[in-house]
SEBA-943145 format. One line per 5 residues: number of its first residue (from 0); their letters; for each residue x, z, y of N, C-alpha, C. Coordinates in nm, 3 decimals. Layout:
BEGIN
NUM	A	X:Z:Y:X:Z:Y:X:Z:Y  ...
***
This chain:
BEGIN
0	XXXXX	1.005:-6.611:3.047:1.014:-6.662:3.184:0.899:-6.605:3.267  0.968:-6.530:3.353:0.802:-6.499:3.463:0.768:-6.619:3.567  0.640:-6.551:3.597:0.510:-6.631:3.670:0.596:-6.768:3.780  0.646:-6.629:3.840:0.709:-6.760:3.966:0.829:-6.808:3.907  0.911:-6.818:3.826:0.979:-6.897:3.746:0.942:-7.055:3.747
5	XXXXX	0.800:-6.983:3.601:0.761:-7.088:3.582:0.637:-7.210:3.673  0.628:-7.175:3.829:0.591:-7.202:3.920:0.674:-7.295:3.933  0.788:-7.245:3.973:0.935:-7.295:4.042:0.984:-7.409:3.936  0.940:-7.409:3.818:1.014:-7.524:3.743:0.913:-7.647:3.745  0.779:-7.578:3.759:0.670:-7.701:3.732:0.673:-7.781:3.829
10	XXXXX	0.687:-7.735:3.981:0.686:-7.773:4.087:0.848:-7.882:4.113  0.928:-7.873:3.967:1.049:-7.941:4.058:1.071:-8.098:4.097  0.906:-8.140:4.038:0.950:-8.303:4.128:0.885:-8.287:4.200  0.817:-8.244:4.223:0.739:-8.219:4.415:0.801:-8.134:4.477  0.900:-8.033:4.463:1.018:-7.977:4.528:1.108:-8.108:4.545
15	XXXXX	1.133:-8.170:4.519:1.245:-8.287:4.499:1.188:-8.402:4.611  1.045:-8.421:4.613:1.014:-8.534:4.684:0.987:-8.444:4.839  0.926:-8.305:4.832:0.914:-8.284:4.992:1.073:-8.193:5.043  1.098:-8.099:4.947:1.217:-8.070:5.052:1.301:-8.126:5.073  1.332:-8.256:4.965:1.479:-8.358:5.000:1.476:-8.385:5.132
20	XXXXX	1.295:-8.454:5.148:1.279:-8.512:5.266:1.241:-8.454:5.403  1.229:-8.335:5.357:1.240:-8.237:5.486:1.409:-8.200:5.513  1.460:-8.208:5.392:1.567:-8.179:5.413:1.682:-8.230:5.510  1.651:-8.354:5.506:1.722:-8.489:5.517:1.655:-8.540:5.703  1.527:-8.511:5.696:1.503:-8.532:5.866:1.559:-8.361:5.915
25	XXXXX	1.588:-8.254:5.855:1.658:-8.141:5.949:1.803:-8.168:5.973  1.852:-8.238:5.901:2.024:-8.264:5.905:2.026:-8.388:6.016  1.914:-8.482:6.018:1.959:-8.602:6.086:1.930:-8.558:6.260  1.850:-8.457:6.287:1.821:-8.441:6.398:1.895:-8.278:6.464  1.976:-8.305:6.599:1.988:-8.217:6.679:1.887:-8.154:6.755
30	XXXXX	1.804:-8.179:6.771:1.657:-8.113:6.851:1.507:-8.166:6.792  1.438:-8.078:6.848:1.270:-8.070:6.785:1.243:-8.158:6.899  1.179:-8.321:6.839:1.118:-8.443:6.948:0.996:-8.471:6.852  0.955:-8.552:6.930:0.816:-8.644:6.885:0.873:-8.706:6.744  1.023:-8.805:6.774:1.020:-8.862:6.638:1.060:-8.788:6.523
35	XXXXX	1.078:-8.681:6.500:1.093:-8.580:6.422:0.971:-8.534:6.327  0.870:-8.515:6.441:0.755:-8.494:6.373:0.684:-8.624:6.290  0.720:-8.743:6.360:0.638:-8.842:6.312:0.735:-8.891:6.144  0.882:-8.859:6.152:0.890:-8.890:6.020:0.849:-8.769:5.918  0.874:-8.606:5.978:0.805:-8.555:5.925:0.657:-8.568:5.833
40	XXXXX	0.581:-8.604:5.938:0.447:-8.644:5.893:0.449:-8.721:5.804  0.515:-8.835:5.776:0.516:-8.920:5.703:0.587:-8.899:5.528  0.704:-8.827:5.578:0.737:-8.722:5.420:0.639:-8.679:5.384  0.539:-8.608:5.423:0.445:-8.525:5.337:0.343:-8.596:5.373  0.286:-8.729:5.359:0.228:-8.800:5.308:0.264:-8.889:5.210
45	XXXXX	0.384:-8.962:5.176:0.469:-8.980:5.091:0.467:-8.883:4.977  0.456:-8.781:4.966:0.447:-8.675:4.890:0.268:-8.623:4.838  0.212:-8.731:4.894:0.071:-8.696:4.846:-0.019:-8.535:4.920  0.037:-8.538:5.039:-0.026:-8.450:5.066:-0.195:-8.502:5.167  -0.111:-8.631:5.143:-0.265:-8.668:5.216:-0.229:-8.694:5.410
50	XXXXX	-0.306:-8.784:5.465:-0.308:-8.821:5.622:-0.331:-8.728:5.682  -0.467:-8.655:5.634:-0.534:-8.547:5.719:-0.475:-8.410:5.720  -0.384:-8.367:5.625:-0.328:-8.284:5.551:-0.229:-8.251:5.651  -0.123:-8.367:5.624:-0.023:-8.410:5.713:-0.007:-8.365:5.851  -0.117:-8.423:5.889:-0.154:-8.417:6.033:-0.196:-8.285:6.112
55	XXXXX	-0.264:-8.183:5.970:-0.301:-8.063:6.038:-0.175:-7.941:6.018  -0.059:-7.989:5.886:0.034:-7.927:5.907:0.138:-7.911:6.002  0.174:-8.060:6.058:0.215:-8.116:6.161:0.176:-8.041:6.324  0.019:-8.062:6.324:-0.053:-7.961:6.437:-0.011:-7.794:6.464  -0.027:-7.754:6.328:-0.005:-7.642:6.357:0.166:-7.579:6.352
60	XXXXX	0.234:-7.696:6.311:0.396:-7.666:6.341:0.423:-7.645:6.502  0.349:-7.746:6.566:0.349:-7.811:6.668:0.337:-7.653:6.781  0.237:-7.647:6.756:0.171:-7.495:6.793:0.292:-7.399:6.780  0.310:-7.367:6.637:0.421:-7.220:6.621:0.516:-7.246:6.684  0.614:-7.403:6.729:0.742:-7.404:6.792:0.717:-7.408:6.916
65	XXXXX	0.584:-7.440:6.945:0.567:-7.422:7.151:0.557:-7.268:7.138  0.459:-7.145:7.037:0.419:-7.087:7.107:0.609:-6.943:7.111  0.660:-6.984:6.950:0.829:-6.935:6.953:0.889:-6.977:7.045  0.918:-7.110:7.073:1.020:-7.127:7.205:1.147:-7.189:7.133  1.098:-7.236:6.951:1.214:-7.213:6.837:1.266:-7.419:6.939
70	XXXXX	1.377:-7.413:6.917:1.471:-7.585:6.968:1.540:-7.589:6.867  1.549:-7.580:6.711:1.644:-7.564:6.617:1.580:-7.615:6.499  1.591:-7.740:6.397:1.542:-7.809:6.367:1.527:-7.729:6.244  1.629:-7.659:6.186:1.680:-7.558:6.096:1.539:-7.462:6.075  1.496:-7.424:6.229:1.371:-7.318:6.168:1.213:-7.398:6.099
75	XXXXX	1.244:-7.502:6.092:1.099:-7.600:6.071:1.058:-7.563:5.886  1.167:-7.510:5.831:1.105:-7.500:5.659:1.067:-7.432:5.675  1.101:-7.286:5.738:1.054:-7.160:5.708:0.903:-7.152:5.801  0.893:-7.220:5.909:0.740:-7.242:5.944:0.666:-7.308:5.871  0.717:-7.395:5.802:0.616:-7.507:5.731:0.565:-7.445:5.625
80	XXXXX	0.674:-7.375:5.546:0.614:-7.237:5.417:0.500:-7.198:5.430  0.534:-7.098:5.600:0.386:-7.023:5.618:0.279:-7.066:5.658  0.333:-7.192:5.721:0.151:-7.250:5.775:0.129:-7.330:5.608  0.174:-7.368:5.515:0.161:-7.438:5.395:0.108:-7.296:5.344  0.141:-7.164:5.329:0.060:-7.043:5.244:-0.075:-6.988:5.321
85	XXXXX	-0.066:-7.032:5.483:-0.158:-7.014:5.537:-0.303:-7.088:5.515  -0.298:-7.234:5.524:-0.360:-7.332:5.495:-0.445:-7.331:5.343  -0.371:-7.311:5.224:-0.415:-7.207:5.093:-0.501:-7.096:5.104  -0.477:-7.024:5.147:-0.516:-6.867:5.211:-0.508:-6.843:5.102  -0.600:-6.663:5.037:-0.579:-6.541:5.016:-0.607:-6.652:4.854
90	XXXXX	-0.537:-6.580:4.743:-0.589:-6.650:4.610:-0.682:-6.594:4.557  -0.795:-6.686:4.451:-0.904:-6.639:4.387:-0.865:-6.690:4.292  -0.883:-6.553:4.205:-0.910:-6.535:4.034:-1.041:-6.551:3.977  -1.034:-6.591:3.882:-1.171:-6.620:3.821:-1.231:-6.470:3.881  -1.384:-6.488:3.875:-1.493:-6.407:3.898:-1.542:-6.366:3.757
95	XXXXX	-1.529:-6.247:3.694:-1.568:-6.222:3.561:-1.643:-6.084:3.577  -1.750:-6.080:3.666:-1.801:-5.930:3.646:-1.912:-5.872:3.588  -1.911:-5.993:3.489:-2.061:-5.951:3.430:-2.013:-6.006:3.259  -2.123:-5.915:3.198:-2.131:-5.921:3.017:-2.225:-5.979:2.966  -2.236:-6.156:2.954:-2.142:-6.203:2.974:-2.136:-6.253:3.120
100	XXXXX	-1.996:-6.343:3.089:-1.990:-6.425:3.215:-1.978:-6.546:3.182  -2.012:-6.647:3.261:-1.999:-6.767:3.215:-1.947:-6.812:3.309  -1.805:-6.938:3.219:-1.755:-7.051:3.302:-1.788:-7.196:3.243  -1.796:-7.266:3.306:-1.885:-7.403:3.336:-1.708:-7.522:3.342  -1.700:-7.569:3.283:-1.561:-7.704:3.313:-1.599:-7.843:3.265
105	XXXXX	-1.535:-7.913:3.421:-1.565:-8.065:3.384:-1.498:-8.113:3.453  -1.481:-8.245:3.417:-1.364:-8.289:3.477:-1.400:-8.451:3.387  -1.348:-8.585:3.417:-1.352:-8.686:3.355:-1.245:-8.720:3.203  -1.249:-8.786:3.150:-1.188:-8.748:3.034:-1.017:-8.846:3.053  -0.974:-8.754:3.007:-0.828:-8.747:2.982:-0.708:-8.692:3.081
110	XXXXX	-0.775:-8.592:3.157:-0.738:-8.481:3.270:-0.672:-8.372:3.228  -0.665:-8.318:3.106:-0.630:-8.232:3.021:-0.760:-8.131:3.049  -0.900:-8.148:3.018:-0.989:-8.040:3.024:-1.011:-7.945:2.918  -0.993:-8.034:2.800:-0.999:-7.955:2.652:-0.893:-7.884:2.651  -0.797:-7.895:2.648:-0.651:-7.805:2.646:-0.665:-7.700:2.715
115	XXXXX	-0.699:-7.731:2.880:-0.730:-7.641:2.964:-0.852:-7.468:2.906  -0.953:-7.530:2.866:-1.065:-7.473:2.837:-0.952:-7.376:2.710  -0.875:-7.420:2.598:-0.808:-7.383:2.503:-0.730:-7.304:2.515  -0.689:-7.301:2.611:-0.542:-7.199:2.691:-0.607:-7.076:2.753  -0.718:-7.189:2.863:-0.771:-7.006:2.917:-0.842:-6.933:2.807
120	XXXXX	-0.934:-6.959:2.691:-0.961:-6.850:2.577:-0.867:-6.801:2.556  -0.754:-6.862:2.498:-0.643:-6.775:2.395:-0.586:-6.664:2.547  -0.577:-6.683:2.652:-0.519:-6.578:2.771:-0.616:-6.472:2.812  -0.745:-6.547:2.769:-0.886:-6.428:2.807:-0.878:-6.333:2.712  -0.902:-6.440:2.586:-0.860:-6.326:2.457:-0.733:-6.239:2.426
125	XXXXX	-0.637:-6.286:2.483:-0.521:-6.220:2.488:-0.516:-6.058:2.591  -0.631:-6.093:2.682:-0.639:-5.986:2.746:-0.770:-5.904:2.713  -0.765:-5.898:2.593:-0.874:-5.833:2.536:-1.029:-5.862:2.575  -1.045:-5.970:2.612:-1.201:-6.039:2.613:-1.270:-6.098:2.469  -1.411:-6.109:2.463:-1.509:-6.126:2.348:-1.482:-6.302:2.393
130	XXXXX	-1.446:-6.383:2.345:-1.480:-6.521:2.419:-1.559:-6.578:2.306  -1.662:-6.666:2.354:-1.737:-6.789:2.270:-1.707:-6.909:2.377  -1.700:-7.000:2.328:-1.645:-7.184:2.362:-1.819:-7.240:2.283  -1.832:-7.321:2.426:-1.958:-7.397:2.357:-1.958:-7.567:2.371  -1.958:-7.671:2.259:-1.928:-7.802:2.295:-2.013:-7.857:2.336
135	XXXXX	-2.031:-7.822:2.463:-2.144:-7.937:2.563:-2.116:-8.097:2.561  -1.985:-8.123:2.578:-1.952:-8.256:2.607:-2.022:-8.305:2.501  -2.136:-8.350:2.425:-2.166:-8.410:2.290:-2.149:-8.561:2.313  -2.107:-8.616:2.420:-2.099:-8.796:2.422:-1.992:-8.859:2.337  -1.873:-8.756:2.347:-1.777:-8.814:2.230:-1.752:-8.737:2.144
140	XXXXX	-1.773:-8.752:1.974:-1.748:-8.637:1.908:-1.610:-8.600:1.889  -1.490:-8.708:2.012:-1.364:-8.674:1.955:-1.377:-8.511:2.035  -1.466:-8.535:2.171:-1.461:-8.385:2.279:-1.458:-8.277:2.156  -1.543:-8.274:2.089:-1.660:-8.219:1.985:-1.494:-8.114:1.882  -1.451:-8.246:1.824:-1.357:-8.184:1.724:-1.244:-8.145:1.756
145	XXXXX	-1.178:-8.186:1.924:-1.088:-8.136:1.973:-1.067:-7.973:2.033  -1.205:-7.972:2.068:-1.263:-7.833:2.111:-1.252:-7.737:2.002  -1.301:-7.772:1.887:-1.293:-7.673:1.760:-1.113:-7.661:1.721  -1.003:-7.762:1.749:-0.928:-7.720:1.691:-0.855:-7.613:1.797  -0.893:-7.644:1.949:-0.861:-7.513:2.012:-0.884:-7.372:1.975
150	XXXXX	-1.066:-7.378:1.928:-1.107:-7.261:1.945:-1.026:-7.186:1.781  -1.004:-7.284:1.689:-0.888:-7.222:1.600:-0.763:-7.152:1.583  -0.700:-7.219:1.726:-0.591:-7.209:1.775:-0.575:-7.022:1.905  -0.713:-7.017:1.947:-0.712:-6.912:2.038:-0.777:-6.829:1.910  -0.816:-6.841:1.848:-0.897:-6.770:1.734:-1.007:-6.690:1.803
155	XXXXX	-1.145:-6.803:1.847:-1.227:-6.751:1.919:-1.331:-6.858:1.831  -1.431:-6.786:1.821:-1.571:-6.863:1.794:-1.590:-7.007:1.898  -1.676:-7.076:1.810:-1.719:-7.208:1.914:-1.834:-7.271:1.883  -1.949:-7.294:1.922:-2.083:-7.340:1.924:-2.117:-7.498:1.942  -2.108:-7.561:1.849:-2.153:-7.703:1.893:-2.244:-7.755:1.793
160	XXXXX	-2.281:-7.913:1.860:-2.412:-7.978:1.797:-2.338:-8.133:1.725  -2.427:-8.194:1.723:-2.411:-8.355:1.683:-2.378:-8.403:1.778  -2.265:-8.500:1.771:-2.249:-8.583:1.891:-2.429:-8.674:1.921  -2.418:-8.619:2.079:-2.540:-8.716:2.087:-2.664:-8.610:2.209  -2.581:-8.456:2.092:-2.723:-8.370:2.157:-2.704:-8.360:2.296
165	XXXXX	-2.851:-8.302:2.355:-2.852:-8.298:2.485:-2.749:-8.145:2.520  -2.673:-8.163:2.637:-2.546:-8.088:2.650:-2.665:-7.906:2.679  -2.733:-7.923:2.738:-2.827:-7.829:2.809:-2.879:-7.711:2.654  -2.909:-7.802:2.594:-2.943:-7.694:2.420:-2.847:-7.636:2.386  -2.696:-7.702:2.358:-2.592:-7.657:2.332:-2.542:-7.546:2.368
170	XXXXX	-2.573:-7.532:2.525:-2.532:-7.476:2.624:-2.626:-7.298:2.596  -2.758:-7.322:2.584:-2.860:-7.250:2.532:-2.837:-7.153:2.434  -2.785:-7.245:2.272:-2.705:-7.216:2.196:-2.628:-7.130:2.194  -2.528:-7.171:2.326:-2.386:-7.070:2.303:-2.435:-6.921:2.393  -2.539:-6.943:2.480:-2.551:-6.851:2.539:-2.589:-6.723:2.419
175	XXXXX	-2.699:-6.802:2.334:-2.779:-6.700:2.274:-2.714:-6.657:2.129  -2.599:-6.693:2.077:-2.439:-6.696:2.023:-2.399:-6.568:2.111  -2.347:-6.607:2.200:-2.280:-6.495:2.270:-2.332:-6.380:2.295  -2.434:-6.367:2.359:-2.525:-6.234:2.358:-2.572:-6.149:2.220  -2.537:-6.199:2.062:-2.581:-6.158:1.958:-2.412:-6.104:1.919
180	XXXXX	-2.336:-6.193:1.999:-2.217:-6.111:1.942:-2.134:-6.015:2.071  -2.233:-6.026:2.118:-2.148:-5.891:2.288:-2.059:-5.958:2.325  -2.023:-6.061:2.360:-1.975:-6.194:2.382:-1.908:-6.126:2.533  -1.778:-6.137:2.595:-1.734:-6.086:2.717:-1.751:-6.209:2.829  -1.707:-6.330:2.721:-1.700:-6.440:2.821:-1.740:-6.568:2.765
185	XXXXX	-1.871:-6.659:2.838:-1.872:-6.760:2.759:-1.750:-6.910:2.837  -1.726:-6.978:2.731:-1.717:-7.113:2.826:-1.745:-7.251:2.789  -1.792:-7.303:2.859:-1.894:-7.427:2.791:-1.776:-7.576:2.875  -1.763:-7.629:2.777:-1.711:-7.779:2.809:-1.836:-7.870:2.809  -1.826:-7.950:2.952:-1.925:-8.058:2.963:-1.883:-8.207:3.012
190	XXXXX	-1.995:-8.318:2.992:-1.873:-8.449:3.036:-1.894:-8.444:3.166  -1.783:-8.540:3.253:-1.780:-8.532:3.343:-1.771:-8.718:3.375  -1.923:-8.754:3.370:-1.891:-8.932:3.360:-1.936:-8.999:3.523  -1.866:-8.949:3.639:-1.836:-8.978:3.709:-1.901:-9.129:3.726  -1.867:-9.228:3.694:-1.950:-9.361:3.698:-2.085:-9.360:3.705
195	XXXXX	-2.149:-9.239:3.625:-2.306:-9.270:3.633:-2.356:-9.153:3.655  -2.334:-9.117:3.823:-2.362:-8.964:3.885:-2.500:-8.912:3.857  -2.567:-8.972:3.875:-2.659:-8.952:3.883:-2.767:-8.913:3.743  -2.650:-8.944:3.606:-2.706:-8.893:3.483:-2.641:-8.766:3.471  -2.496:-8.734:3.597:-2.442:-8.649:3.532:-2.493:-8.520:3.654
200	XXXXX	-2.578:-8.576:3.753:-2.622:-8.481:3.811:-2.758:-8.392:3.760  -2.817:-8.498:3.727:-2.937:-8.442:3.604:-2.961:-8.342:3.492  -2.825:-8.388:3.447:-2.723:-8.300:3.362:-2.677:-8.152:3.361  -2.636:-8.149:3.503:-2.596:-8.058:3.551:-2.683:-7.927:3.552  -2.788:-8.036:3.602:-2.900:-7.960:3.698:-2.958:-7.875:3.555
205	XXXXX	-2.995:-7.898:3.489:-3.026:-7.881:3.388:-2.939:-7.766:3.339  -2.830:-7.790:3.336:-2.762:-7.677:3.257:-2.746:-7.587:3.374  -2.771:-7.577:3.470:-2.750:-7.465:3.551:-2.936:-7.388:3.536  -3.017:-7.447:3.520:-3.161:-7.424:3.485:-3.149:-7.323:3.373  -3.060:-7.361:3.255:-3.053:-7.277:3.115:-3.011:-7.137:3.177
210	XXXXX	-2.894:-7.166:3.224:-2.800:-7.047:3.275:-2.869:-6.966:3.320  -2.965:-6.989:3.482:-3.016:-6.893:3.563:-3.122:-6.844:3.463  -3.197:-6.907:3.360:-3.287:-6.765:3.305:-3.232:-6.783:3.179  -3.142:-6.782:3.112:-3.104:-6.721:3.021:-2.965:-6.620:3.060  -2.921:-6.672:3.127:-2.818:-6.521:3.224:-2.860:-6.483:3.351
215	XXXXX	-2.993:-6.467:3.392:-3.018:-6.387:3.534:-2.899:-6.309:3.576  -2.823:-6.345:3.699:-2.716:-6.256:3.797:-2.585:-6.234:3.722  -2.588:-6.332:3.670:-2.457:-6.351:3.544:-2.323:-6.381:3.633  -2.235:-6.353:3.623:-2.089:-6.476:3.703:-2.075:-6.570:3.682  -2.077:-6.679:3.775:-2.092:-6.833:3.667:-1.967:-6.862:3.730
220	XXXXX	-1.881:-6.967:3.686:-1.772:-7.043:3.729:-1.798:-7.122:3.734  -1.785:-7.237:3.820:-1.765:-7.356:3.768:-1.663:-7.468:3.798  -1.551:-7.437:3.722:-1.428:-7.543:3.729:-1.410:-7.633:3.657  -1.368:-7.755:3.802:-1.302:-7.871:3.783:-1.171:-7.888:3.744  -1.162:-7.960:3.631:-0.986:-8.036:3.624:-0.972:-8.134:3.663
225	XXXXX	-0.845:-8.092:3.701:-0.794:-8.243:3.769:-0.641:-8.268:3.725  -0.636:-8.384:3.710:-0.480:-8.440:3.679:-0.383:-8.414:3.820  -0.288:-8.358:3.824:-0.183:-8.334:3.885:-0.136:-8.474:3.927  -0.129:-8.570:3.830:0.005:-8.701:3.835:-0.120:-8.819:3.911  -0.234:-8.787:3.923:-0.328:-8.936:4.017:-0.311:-8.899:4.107
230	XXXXX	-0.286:-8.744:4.193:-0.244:-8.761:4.326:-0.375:-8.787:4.462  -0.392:-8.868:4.500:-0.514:-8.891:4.577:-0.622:-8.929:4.519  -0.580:-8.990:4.416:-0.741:-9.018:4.385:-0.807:-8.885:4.280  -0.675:-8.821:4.259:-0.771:-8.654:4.228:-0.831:-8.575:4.310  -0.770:-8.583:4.447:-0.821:-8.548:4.557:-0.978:-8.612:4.561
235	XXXXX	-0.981:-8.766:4.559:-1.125:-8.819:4.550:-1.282:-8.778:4.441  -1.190:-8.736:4.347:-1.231:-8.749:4.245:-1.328:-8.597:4.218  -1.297:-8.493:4.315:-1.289:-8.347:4.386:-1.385:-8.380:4.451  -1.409:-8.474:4.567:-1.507:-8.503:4.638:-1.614:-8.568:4.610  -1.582:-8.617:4.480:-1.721:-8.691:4.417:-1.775:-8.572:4.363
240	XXXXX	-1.681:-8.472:4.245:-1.814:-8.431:4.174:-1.847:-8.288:4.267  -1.791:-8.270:4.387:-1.861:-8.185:4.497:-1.993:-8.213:4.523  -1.993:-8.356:4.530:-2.166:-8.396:4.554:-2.260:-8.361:4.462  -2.181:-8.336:4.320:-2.316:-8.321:4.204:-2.293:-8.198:4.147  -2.194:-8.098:4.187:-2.182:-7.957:4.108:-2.122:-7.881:4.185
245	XXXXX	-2.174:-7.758:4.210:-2.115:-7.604:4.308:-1.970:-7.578:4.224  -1.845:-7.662:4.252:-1.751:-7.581:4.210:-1.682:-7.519:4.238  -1.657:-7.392:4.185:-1.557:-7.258:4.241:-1.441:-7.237:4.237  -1.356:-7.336:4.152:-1.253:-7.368:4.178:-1.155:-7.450:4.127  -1.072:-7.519:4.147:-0.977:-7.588:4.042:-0.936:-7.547:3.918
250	XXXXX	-0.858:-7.609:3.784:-0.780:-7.627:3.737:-0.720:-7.774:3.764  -0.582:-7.717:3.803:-0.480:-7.877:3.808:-0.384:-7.877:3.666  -0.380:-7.990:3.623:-0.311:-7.993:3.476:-0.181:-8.049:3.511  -0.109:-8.062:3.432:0.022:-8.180:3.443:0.120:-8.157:3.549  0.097:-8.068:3.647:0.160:-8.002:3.798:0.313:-8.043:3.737
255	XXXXX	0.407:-8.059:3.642:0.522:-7.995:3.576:0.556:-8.163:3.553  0.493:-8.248:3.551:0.542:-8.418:3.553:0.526:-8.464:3.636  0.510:-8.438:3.761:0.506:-8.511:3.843:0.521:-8.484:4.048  0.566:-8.570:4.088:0.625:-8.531:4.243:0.494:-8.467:4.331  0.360:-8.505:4.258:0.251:-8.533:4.376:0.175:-8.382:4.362
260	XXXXX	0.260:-8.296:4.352:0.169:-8.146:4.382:0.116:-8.129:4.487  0.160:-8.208:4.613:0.115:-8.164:4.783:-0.056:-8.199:4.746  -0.096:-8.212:4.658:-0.245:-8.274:4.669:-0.303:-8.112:4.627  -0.246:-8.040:4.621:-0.290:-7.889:4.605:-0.342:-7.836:4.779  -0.260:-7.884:4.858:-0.280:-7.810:4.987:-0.422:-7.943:5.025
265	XXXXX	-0.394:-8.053:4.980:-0.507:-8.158:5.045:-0.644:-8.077:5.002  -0.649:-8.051:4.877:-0.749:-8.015:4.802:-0.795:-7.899:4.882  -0.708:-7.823:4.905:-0.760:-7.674:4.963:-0.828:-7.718:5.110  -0.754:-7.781:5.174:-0.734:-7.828:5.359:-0.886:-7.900:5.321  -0.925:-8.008:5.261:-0.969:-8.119:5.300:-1.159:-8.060:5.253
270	XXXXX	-1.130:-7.978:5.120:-1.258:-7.992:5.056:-1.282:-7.792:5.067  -1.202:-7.741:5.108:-1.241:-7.558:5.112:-1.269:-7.519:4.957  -1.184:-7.590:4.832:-1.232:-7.560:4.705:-1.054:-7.486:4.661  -1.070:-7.336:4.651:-0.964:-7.299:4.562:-0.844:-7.367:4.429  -0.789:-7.390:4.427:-0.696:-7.432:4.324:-0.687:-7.249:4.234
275	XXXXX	-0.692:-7.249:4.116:-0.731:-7.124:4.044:-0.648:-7.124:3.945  -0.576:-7.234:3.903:-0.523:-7.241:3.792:-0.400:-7.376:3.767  -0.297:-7.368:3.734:-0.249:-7.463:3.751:-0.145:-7.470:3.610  -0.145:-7.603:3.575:-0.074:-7.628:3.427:0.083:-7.650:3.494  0.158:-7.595:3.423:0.327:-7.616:3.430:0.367:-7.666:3.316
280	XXXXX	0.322:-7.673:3.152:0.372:-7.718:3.073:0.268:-7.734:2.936  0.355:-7.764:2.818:0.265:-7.786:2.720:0.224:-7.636:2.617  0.287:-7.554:2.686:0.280:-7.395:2.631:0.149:-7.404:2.624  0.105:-7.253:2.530:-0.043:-7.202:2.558:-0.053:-7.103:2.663  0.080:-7.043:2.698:0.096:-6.981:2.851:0.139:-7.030:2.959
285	XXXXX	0.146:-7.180:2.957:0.170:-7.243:3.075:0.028:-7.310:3.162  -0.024:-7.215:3.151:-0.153:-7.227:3.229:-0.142:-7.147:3.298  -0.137:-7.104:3.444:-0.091:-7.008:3.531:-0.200:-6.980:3.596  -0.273:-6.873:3.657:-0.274:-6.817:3.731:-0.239:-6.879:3.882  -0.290:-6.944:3.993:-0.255:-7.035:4.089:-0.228:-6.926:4.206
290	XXXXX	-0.062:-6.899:4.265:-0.070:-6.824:4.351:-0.011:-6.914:4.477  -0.059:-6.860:4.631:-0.017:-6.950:4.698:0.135:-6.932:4.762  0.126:-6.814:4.788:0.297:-6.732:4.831:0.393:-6.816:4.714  0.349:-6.778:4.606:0.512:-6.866:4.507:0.471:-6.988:4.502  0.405:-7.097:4.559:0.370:-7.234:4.546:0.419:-7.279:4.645
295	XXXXX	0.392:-7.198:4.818:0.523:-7.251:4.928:0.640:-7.211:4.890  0.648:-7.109:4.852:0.812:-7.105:4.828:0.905:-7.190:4.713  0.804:-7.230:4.590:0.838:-7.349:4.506:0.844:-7.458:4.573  0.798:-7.491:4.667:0.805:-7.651:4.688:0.895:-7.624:4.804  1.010:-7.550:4.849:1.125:-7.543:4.915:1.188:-7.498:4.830
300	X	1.337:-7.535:4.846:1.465:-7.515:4.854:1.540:-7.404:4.908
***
């Protein structure tokens, strides 16, 4: 199955919840009015795209049919596409230009982060990269042993401690692991305990301390997961750990169960943080590559 295929299938309950309902206010109305837009607006908040979201897609519809001259209710998907691929803009791929490079993932637990971290090795390695996996998360040793049965599964080395150790040594560890084995790419799993920011900003801080002098001018990543199926409060959840970590871009998991994908454009619109990666299924290749052109055109009809 190719890329936009499997775009197009992950996306089909959030195809289902916004184009029905776009669908359904273009059939009920003979002309472009105020109340058009306002149930508009309200479909794709219904759909998790968020108030503010809503409102700026809405704006800028508003705009393209004054500045066309379009009176035909019919042309409103095919604008909404492009201001929806517009709003996304240009896509970013991981940043990998250095030997090594390091990516950084966190996310709160039970987001699909371990899986995530598991999929992109076996696809890095698949494309001929050196990968090492390092188990930062040490708070739960289930993080600990779930991580190793990935790194079995991608058949990539993996660096960890005792549940308990400080995540920052670990981290140290895998660096100085990786550099003994010409290592292409590291990636370090860390917790993401949201409730007590302020241990996990410390945390952070710290492991970005290891990084800058043990990889001077290195590529760092640092992606968040997020659950697809919470919808707004993943959106929130984006804005919390914005306050305590530079992240470069999404992974969304679960995209493939659930209606509430519009929280992809909130995410982009609301917080200026890339979506980079997006889960469609339980494959080890259903970790995609996040493009925005086949993501408007998935979520229409």
């Amino acid at each position: 199955m190719g890329l936009f295929s499997k775009i197009r299938q992950g996306l089909q309950k959030t195809r289902d919840s916004i184009s029905s309902g776009v669908n359904s206010i273009i059939n009920s109305f003979t002309k472009i009015d105020e109340e058009l837009f306002e149930e508009l607006e309200e479909t794709l908040v219904m759909s998790d795209v968020g108030v503010a979201t809503a409102e700026e897609i809405c704006g800028r519809l508003r705009k393209k049919i004054k500045e066309t001259g379009t009176t035909d209710p019919a042309a409103i998907k095919g604008l909404m596409k492009k201001i929806i691929a517009d709003i996304l803009g240009a896509d970013e791929g991981l940043c990998l230009d250095t030997k090594p490079s390091l990516i950084l993932v966190i996310g709160v637990n039970g987001v699909g982060k371990t899986t995530s971290i598991g999929k992109l090795a076996a696809q890095l390695k698949a494309d001929g990269k050196k990968v090492v996996l390092g188990a930062a998360d040490t708070f739960r040793a289930a993080a600990i042993d779930q991580l190793g049965i990935w790194a079995d599964r991608a058949g990539v080395t993996m660096v960890k401690s005792v549940e308990g150790t400080d995540p920052a040594s670990v981290v140290f560890d895998t660096i100085a692991s990786a550099k003994s084995k010409g290592a292409d790419v590291i990636i370090c799993d860390t917790a993401g305990r949201l409730h007590n920011k302020k241990n996990l900003m410390d945390e952070l801080a710290k492991i970005y301390r290891v990084i800058g002098r043990e990889l001077p001018g290195a590529s760092v990543e640092t992606l968040l997961v997020l659950d697809a199926a919470t919808g707004q409060n993943a959106v929130n959840q984006a804005k919390e750990f914005k306050n305590v970590a530079d992240i470069t871009g999404i992974i969304l998991t679960k995209l493939d169960g659930t209606a509430k994908g519009g929280i992809i454009i909130a995410i982009r619109n609301e917080l200026g943080i890339p979506v980079k990666y997006v889960g469609v299924g339980e494959g080890i290749d259903d970790l995609q590559p996040f493009n925005a052109a086949d993501f408007a055109d998935g979520i229409f009809e």
